[in-house]
N, C-alpha and C positions, 0 to 999 in steps of 0.2 A: 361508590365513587363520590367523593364531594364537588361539590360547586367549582369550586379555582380549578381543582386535578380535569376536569368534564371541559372548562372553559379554556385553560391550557391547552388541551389534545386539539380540542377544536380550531384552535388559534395555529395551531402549528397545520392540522390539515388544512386548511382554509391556501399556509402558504408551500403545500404540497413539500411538507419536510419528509424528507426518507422515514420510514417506517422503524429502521434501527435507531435511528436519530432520537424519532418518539418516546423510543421505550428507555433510550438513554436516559434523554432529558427528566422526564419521568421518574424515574430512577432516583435521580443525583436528586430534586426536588425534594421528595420523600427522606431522603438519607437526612438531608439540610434542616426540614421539619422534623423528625427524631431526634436529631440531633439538640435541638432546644425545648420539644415537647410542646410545642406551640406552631398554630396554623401559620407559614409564609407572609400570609393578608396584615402580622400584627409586629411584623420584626423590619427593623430598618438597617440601613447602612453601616452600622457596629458591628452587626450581627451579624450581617455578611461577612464583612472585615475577619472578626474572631471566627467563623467559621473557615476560611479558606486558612487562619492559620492554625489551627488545628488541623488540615488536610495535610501542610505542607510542616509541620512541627510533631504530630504524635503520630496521623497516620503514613506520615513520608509518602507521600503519591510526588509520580513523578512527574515534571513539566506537563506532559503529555495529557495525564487522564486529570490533573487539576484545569489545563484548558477547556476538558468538556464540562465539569464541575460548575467553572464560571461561566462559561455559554449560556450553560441551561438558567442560571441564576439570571444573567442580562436580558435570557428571554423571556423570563417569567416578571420581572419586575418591570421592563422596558415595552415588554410587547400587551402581554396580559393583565397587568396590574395598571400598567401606563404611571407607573411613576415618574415624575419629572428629577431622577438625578442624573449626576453626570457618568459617563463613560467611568469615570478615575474612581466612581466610587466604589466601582465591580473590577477591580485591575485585573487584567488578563497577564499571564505568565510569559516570559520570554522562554520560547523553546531553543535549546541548542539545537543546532546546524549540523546532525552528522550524515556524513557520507554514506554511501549503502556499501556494502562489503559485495562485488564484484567476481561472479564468477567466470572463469574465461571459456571457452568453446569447447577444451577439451572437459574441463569439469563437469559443464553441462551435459555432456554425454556420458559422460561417468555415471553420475548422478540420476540421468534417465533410464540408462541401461541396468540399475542395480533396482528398478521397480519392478518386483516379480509380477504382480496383477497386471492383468491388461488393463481392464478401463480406469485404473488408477495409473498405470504409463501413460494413456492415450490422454488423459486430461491435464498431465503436467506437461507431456508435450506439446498440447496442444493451448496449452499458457504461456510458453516459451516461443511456440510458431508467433502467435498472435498477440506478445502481450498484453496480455487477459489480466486484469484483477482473478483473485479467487471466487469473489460472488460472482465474476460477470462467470467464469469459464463454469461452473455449477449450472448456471440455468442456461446454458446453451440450449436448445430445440434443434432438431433433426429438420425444421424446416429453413434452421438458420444459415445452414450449407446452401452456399448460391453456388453448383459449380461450373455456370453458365458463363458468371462476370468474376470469378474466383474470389471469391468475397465473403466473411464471416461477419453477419447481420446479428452485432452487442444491442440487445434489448433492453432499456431504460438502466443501461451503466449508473456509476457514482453520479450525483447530481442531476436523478433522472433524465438524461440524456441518452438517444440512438445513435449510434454509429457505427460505418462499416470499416474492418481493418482487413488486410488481406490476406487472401485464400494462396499459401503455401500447396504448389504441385505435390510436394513429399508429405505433407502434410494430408492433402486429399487424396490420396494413393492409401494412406496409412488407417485412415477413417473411413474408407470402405471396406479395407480389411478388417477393422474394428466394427463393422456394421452386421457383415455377414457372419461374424463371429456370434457377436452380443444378440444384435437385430432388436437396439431401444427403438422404441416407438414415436414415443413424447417430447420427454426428455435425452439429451445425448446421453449425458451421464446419470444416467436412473442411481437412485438411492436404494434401499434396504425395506423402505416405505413403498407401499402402491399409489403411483401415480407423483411422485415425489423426487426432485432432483437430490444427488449425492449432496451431502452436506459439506459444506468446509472443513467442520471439526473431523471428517475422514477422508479429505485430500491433506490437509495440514499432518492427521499423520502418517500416512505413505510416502509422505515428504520425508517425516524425521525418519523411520523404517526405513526409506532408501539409502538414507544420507548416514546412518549406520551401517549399511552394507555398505558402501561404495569405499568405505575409508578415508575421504575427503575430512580436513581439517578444518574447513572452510563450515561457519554459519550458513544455514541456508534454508528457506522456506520456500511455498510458492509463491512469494510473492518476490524472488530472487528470482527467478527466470524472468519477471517483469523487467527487474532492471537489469538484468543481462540483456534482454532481448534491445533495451534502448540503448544500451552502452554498445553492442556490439554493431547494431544500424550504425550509428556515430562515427563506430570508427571502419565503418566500411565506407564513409563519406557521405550519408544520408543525411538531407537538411533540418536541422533542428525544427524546423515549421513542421515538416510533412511527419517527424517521430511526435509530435506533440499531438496531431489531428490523432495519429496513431492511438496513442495512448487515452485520447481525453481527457487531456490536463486543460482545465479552464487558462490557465496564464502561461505563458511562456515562459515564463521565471522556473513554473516548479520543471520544466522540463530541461530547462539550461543548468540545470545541477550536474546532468550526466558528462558537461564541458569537462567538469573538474575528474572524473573518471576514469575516461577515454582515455585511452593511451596515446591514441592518436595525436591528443592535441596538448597532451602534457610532456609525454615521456616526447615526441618528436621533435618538441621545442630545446633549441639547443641553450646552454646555459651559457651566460657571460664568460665563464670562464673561461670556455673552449676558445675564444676571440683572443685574449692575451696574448702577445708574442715570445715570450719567455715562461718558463715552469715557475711556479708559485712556490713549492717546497725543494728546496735548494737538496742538491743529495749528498748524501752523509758526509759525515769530513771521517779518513780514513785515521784509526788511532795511530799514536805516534810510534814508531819501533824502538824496542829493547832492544839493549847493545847485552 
């Protein structure tokens, strides 16, 4: 490991970055120095420049993974190098705004009910009771069932953070039948590995496997029960604050997206038109008769 790569890691645990994050940035870093065949310590602002369009001109990455690209670039030069440039000289991409593709109530059970495994049902349902990110709902713990205060206790979520969401009565009915079944230990959802939570990359596909049997036309992963699970609070009237605590969305912005969603509060809005007193499309004029 060299010097800057050693001093980077450090730099980033120092300010407790997620561990994924790490090996990201890490990552993109290395790619960056490959990519000129020269140490980081010795390339400036051009360099960055012409590499981010080569990201976005030969190898077409999308908004998406060019943002983590220049993340890692601003943190290694701004945080670790402590270069004195500006923000504009690492420009960050503007991401499109898309909506999430919404599954409704009945899909969602469609969708659950065509997952032949148990503890692969029990974990997408139980990402849908609670919406669960996919890492949070993987390392659940069997001590995280509170069924005292009915409360499901998310241990160091996105942006290392705790919080509790709540313990669904069908839900905990359905987890001790899945208990006395399985009988995990540790882990709720035990992995393949000893002593190892299931992985994502085999909830992610019991997703797709279900989502082929169910015959749904509809995109969907587990990270779609998440935003079911907030669109469908919404439009049962639940306050945008308390689905945000829910969720563990730092800002309320990212959680006001599910406004646009909701039926509730789109499809119930009546349109200007309805208001007019007269029809707008005047009706046919009858052709003229042949003699």
């Amino acid at each position: 490991m060299t010097a800057l790569r050693q001093r980077m890691l450090e730099d980033m645990r120092i300010r407790n970055l997620a561990r994924n994050t790490q090996l990201s940035y890490l990552q993109q870093i290395s790619a960056f120095a490959r990519h000129f065949g020269r140490s980081p310590e010795a390339l400036g602002p051009e360099e960055v420049r012409s590499y981010q369009v080569h990201l976005v001109e030969v190898r077409k990455l999308s908004a998406a993974s060019l943002s983590i690209a220049t993340s890692a670039l601003r943190f290694l030069y701004k945080v670790t190098l402590k270069r004195d440039w500006a923000l504009e000289d690492i420009p960050m991409p503007k991401k499109p705004l898309r909506l999430p593709v919404i599954l409704s109530s009945d899909e969602v059970t469609c969708l659950l009910e065509a997952v032949a495994n148990l503890k692969h049902r029990m974990i997408l349902t139980t990402a849908y009771a609670a919406g669960l990110r996919v890492s949070e709902a993987t390392h659940l713990r069997v001590t995280d069932i509170d069924s005292r205060r009915m409360v499901l206790r998310v241990d160091q979520g996105k942006g290392r953070k705790d919080r509790y969401v709540m313990l669904s009565p069908r839900l905990l009915d359905a987890l001790r039948s899945y208990w006395r079944s399985e009988r995990p230990e540790l882990w709720l959802f035990p992995g393949d590995i000893a002593q190892q939570p299931i992985s994502e990359g085999a909830v992610q596909a019991a997703c797709q496997k279900a989502l082929r049997a169910s015959g749904l036309t509809k995109p969907a992963t587990p990270h779609s029960l998440r935003h079911a699970f907030a669109t469908h609070l919404l439009e049962a009237g639940t306050n945008v604050r308390t689905i945000q605590l829910l969720l563990g969305h730092r800002s309320l912005a990212t959680t006001s997206r599910y406004l646009k969603v909701a039926t509730s509060t789109v499809c119930a809005t009546r349109s200007p038109l309805d208001w007019l007193p007269a029809p707008v499309v005047a009706p046919p004029v009858s052709p003229p008769a042949h003699f």
